[in-house]
C-alpha positions, 0 to 999 in steps of 0.5 A: 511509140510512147505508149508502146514504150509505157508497155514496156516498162511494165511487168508484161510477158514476152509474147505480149510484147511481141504481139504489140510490135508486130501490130504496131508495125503491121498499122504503120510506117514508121522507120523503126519497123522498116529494119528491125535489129536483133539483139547482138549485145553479148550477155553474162550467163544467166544460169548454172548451165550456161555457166558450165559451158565447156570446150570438154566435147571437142576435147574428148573427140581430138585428144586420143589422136594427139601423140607425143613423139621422142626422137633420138641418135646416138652421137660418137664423139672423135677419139682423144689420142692421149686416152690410148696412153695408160697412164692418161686412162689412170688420172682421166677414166677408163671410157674412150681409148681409140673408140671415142665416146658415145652420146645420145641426142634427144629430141621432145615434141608432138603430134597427130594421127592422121589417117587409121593405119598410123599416119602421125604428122609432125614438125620436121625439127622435132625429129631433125637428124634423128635415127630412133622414133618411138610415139606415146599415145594418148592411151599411155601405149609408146609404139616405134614409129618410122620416117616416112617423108621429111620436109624441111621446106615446110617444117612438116614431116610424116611418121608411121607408127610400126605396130597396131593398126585401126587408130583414133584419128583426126580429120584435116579441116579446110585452113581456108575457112577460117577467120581471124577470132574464130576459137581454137584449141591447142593440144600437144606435150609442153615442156614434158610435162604431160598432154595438155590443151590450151584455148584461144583464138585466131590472132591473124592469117597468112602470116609471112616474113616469119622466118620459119620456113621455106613456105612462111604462109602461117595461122597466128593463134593466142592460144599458149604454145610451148617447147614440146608443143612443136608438130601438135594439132591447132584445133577447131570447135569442130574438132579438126585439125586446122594447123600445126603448131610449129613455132613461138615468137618469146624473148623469154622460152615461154608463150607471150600469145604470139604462136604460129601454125602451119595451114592444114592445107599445106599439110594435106599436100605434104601427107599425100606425097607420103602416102603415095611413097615419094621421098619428097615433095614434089610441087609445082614450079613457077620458073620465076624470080620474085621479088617484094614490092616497095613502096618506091617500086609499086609507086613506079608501077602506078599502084596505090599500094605494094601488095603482090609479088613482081616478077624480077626474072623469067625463066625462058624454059619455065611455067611462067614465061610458056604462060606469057608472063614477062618481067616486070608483071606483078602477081595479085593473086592465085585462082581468085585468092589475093596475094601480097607477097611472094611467100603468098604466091609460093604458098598457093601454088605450093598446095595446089597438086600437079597435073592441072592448071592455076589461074594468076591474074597479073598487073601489068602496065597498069592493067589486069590480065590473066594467064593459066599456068600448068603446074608441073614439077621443076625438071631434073635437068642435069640429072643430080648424080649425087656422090659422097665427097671421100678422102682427105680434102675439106670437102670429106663428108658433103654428100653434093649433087648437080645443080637443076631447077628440081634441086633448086626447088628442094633446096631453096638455092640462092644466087646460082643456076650452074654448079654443084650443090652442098645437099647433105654434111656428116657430122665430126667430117672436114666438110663440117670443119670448114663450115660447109652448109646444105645449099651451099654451092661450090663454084670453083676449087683452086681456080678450076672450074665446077660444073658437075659432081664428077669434077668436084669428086675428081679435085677432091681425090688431088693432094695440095697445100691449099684449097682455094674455094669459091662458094656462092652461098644465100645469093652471095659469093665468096672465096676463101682459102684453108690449108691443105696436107 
């Protein structure tokens, strides 16, 4: 070797060099041949090309399908009575009187075109409770778009553009594919400023306990996302569409490195219910209650650590309970991908499509079994019999429906399984007043009863000096009084 390393030294070719390695090994045993390293160390670069290297080309390729989107409403503010009085007109302006003002609600964000004939993805915030979308593409063109699908439960929403057709696209990649470091751009309309694109890497995957949404399953990213970033496209070296940036954990408004995307493949389950012209989303339900594990609970479970999700009830008609799963099992994963929580298990049966089957292989009692469970819809038993609450009573301006596992599903119930539930509330209304929220579910008014919308429609329809109301509300119950007419 001494002499092969005096070679080295000198001024010898590479291919000399390599020609004597490969004698030296061919002649010998030594270890140093037996496993033969490539070089892996990074190096600078070396010339004006590798200097001039670019993330240009998957620019080029991405951006003409990245849109902006601008949502807006117009808000009619309540009447102020004095204003029908001349003389407050004179010292307070013109505008008002009996009709109220107006005001328009704005909203700024991004997007993507997903498909040719103007499919556009979305965060489902960006155009919350908007009525008026127009989309600005990359070729300064603002076309008016439509709300196809809202889906508050992923943050996601689906838009078709109204005019045009054959539009520049980006593919959906496989979100599963990726790996923490891999490279990614960030494209979208920060702050307003104009379409922009940042790069960085992929910080973490199956983000959950986030706090965002319904499925809190989320690609953590570096690179820089910002207020107008909201429903843009995180971007692979390839080009497509691995997630959508939907939110920023900042103290300050601006990006500190921390910034989470929604998985392409929940947006594929998403897109597909909006191409098949559904309302909603229609995923498949579990007929359970999860439960995170504890340190304490896994340590009583005879697991070395918490990771999984248990099983805290069972739902006799349900999925689970048909598939032989009982209280107490602990989930650990979902067709051979490991989960840690239940957001985990929500995600990965929430991107599976209904009709087939999901295998889940269980813990219990200390031992591993698997039990296939059909994926199919929560049933929509009672029906929902939605009305819109009219008159004079607190409960003027909720839109509520029966209570089933479907609806449960839709609206992420907590704490009830009987009822009639709060699904929609008008802006300016008593229900708005007393601080009705959408989830809410109403139990009991003025100690009567509430097992169904025709009940509720009918106690509403009454006169009373108060409403005693009992609500259940984030699995909390509670009862308060507010006076009547």
């Amino acid at each position: 070797m001494r002499l092969i390393r005096g070679i080295f030294q000198a001024d010898a070719s590479a291919s000399f060099k390599a020609a004597l390695i490969a004698l030296f090994c061919a002649a010998t045993v030594s270890p140093a041949c037996a496993q033969p390293q490539a070089e892996t160390a990074p190096v600078a670069p070396r010339t004006r090309a590798e200097i001039a290297y670019s993330f240009a080309p998957v620019v080029k390729k991405a951006q003409p399908a990245v849109v902006n989107v601008f949502a807006s409403r117009v808000e009619r503010m309540p009447a102020n009575p004095f204003l029908d009085d001349p003389i407050f007109r004179r010292f307070f302006g013109e505008s008002g009187g009996g009709q109220g003002r107006s005001n328009t609600a704005q909203s700024l964000g991004s997007g993507v075109i997903v498909d040719p004939s103007g499919l556009v993805v979305t965060n489902h915030h960006v155009i919350e409770g908007m009525t008026d979308v127009k989309v600005a593409l990359a070729d300064k063109r603002e076309i008016p778009a439509k709300i196809l699908l809202r889906d508050p439960r992923t943050d996601l929403a689906v838009l078709k553009l109204t005019e045009g057709s054959n539009f520049p696209t980006m593919e959906l990649g496989d979100s599963d594919a990726l790996e923490v470091g891999d490279l990614t751009l960030a494209i979208g309309n920060p702050f307003g400023v104009g379409q922009t694109v940042t790069q960085g890497i992929v910080s973490a995957l199956a983000r959950t306990h986030v706090g965002i949404t319904d499925y809190g399953f989320f690609i953590q990213t570096d690179a820089a996302i910002n207020p107008g970033n909201s429903g843009g496209p995180l971007v692979d070296m390839n080009g497509r569409v691995v997630g959508i940036n939907s939110a920023i954990f900042s103290k300050s408004g601006g990006s500190i490195g921390i910034g989470f995307a929604i998985p392409a493949n929940m947006v594929k389950s998403v897109l597909a219910a909006a191409k098949s012209g559904g309302a909603t989303v229609r995923r498949p339900w579990l007929g359970a209650r999860l439960q995170t594990l504890s340190q304490d609970i896994a340590n009583g479970l005879g697991m070395e650590r918490p990771s999984g999700a248990l099983l805290a009830d069972v739902d006799a008609d349900g999925p689970a309970a048909t598939a032989g799963l009982k209280r107490g099992d602990v989930i650990i994963s979902v067709d051979g991908q490991a989960v840690d929580d239940p957001e985990a298990v929500g995600y990965r049966l929430g991107t599976r499509p209904l009709g087939g089957q999901s295998t889940l292989e269980v813990l219990r009692a200390g031992k591993k079994i698997s039990a296939q469970i059909k994926l199919a819809a929560a049933p929509e038993t009672p029906p929902r019999e939605q009305i819109k609450i009219k008159g004079g009573s607190p409960f003027a301006g909720a839109t509520v429906m029966n209570l089933s596992p479907a609806v449960i599903e839709e609206l992420s119930v907590q704490g009830a399984s009987a009822g009639v539930v709060v699904a929609e509330i008008e802006d300016g209304s008593f229900a708005q007043q007393l601080n009705l929220q959408r989830g809410d579910v109403v139990l009991a008014v003025n100690d009567q009863k509430i097992t169904a919308t025709r009940d509720l429609a009918m106690v509403a329809a009454g006169r009373a000096y108060y409403w005693k109301i009992t609500l259940a509300r984030g699995g909390q119950v509670f009862t308060s009084v507010v006076g009547g007419q």
